[in-house]
C-alpha positions in Angstrom: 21.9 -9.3 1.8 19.5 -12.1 0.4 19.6 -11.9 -3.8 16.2 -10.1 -5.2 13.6 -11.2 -7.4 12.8 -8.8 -9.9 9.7 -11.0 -11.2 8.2 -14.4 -11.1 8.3 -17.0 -14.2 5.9 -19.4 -13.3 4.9 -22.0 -16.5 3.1 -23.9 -14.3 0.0 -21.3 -14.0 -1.3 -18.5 -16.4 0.1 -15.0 -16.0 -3.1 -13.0 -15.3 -1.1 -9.4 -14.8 1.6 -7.9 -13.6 2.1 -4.8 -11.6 3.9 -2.2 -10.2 4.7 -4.7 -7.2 2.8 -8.2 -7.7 2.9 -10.5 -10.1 -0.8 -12.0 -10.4 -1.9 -15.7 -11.9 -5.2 -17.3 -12.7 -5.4 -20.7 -10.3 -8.6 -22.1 -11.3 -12.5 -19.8 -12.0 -12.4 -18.9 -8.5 -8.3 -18.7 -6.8 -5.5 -16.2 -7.8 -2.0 -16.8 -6.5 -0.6 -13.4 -5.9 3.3 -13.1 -5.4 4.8 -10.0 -4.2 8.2 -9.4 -6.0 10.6 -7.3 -4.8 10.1 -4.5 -7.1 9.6 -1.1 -5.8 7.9 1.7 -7.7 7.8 5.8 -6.9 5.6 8.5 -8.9 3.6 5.5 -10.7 6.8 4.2 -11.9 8.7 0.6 -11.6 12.6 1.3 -10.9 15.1 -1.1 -12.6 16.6 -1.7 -8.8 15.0 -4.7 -6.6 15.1 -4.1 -2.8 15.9 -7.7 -1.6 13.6 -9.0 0.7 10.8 -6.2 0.4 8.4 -9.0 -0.8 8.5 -11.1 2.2 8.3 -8.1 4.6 5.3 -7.4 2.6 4.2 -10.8 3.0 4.6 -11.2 6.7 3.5 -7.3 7.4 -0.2 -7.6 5.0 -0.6 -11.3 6.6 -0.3 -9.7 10.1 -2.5 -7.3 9.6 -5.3 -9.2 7.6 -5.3 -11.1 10.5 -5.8 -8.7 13.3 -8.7 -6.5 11.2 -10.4 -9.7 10.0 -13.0 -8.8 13.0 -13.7 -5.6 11.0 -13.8 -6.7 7.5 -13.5 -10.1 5.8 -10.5 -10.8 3.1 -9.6 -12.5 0.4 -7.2 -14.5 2.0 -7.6 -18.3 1.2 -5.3 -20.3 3.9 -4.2 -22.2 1.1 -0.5 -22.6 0.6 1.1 -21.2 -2.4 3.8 -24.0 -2.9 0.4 -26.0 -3.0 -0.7 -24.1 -6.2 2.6 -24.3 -8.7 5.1 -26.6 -9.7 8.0 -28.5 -7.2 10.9 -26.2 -9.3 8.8 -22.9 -9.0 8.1 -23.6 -4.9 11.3 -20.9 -4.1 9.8 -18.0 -6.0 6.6 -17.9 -3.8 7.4 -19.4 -0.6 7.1 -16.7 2.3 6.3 -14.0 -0.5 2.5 -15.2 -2.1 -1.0 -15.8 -1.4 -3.5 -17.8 -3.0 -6.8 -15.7 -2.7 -10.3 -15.7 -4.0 -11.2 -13.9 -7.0 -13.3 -11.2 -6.1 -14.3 -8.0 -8.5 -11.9 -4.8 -7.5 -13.4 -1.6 -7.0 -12.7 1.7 -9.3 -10.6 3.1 -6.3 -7.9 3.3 -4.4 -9.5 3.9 -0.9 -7.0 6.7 1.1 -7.1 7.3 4.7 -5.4 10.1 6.1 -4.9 10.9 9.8 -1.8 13.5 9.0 -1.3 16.2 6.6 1.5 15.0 4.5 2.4 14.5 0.7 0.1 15.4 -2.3 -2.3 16.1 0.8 -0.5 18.9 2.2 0.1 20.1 -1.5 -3.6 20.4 -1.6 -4.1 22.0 1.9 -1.6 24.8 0.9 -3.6 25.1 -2.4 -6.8 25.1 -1.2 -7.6 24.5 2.4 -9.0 21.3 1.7 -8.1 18.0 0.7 -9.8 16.2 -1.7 -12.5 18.6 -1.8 -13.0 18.0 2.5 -12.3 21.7 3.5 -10.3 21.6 7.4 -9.1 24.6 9.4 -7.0 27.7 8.6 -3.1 27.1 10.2 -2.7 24.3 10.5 1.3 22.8 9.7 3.2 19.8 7.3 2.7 16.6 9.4 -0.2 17.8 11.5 -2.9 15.5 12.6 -6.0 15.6 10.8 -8.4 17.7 13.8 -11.4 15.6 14.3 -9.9 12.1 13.1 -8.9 10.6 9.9 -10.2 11.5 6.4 -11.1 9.3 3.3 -9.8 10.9 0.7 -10.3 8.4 -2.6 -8.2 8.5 -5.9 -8.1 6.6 -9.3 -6.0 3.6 -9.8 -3.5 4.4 -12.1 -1.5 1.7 -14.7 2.7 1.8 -14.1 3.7 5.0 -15.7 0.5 6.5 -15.2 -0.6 8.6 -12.1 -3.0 8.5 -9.5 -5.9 11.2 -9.4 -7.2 12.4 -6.0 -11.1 12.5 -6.6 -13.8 14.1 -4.1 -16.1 11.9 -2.4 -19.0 12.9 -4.8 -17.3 11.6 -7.6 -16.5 8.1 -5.3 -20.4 8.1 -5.1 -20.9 8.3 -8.7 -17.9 5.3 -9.1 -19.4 2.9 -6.9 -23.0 4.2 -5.9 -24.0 6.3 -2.7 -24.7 3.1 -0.4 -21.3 1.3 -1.1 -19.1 4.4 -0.9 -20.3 5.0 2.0 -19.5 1.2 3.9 -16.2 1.4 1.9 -15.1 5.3 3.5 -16.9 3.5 6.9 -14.9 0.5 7.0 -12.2 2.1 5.7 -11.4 4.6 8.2 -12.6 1.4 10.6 -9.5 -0.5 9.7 -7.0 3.1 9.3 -8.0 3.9 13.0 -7.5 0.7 14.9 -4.2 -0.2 12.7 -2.6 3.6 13.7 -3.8 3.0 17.4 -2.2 -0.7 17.8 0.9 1.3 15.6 1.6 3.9 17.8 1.8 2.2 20.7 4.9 -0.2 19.2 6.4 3.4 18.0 5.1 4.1 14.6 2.5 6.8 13.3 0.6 5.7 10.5 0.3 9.4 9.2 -1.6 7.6 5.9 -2.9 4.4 3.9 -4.1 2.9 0.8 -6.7 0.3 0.7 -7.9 -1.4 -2.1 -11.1 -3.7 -1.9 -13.5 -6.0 -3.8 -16.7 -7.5 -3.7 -17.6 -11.5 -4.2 -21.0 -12.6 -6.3 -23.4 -11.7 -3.3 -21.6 -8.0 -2.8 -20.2 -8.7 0.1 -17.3 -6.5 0.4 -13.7 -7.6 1.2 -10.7 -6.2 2.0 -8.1 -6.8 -0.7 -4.7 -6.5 -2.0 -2.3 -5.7 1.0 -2.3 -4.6 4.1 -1.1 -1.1 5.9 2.4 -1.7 4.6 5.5 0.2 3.7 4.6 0.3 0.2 0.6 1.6 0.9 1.5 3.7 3.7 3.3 6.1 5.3 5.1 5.0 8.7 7.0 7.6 10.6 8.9 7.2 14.1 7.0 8.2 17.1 9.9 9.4 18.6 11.2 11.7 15.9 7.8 13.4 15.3 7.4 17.1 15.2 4.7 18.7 13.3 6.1 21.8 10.9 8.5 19.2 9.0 8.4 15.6 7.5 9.8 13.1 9.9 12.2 10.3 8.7 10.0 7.5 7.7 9.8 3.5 7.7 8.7 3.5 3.8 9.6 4.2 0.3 9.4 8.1 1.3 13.0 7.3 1.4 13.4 6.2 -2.4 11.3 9.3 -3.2 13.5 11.9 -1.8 16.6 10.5 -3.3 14.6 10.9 -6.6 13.8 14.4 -5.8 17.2 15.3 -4.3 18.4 14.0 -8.0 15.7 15.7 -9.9 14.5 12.9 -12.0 11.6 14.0 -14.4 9.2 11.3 -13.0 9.1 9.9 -16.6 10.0 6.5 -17.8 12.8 5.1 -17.5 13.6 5.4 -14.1 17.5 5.5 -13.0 18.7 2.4 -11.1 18.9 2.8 -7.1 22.8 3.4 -5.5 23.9 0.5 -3.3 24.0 3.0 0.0 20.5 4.3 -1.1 19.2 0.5 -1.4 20.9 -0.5 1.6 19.3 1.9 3.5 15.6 1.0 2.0 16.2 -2.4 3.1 17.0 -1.3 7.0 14.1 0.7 6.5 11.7 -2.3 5.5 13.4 -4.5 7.9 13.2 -1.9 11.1 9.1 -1.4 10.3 8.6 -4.9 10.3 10.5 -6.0 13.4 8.4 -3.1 15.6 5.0 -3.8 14.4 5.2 -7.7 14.5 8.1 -8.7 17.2 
């Protein structure tokens, strides 16, 4: 197994911020290089644990699928190179794991798409019959598809150790105004649909996503962040599906349930991963990657 890298140490640009996963600097007024580190976060919180290789499966997997939506929504991808953008020493910590993308302004929200009833939206079902205020019909089971097609069901971005907020679609409107919360739920149930659809035909349900966008000086919205992987979504096998239970998944579902099964408080700081545990998260990463790109 390749070593991990926990996070970047880059003199040769300014650290803008750094996050649960990427580490984010300033390349000149209008370019950010953005590195994805092999950190891995659960419940809003960073473990001490890398999972080796996780950044360039999140690499390869967001620029494969900026690619193939790019007909639905612009990015913020560049083309540049990132070796391009730092010093000869520092090439190794971004090669096949950064992008260099324009700076655009991030919106208030973390854009979910659901086309499965799973997670803290089947907490919410059993609660109230709804999800994120969207009421749907009486029976129906943990993994079920969403009758009718996929949901938007928006939340608040949360800061490590803090947690994400599901929020209804009224208070979206109220974050980002009526017109552009509705092109964001548009476009993003656009990109959920035709990413599950190309997914499930390669053998993996998309049962949810995160998307997180931005606009440029003219509002023009963009498509930001990453793309429909492990980390922002929930992949199941096609072949192991049965509605009624949670199927074995693709993502860091894994890591969760070891967190459960230990009963860790959720609170900072979180306990370091087990080799067999990490081991396994890394076959996970590797399997999700090989069916959705090779």
């Amino acid at each position: 197994m390749t070593s991990a890298l926990f996070e970047t140490h880059l003199s040769s640009l300014p650290l803008l911020h750094r996050g649960k996963v990427r580490d984010i600097y300033t390349v000149d007024e209008d370019r950010l290089l953005i590195v994805q580190t092999d950190r891995i976060s659960a419940f809003d919180v960073v473990l001490p644990t890398p999972i080796p290789e996780k950044g360039y499966i999140l690499t390869r997997i967001s620029q494969f699928w900026f690619n193939k939506l790019a007909h639905i929504l612009p990015n913020h991808l560049t083309g540049i190179a990132p070796e391009s953008v730092v010093a000869p020493h520092e090439r190794d910590q971004v090669t096949g794991r950064a992008f260099v993308v324009r700076k655009l302004k991030p919106l208030p929200i973390e854009a979910i798409v659901r086309g499965y009833i799973s997670g803290s939206g089947w907490k919410d079902y059993q609660q109230s019959g709804a999800i994120s205020g969207i009421a749907l019909p009486h029976g129906l089971q943990e993994a079920g598809m969403i009758p009718g097609g996929a949901i938007f069901t928006p939340s608040t971005k949360a800061e490590a150790g803090q947690h994400d907020e599901n929020i209804s679609y009224a208070t979206c409107e109220q974050l980002l105004g009526a017109p552009l919360a509705l092109l964001v739920r548009k476009q993003a149930i656009a990109l959920y649909t035709q990413a599950a659809e190309y997914a499930l035909e390669r053998g993996i349900i998309i049962a949810d996503t995160k998307f997180e966008f931005g606009l440029d000086d003219t509002n023009q919205l963009y498509l930001i962040d990453e793309a429909l992987t492990p980390d922002s979504s929930r992949f199941w096998p096609a072949d192991d599906y049965r509605p009624g239970r949670t199927p074995p998944s693709y993502d860091k579902q894994f890591i969760r349930d070891w967190l459960e099964q230990i009963h860790w408080n959720k609170i900072p700081p979180a306990p370091a991963i087990p080799d067999d545990i990490l081991a396994q998260t890394v076959e996970k990463y590797r399997e999700a990657c090989r069916l959705l790109i090779e």
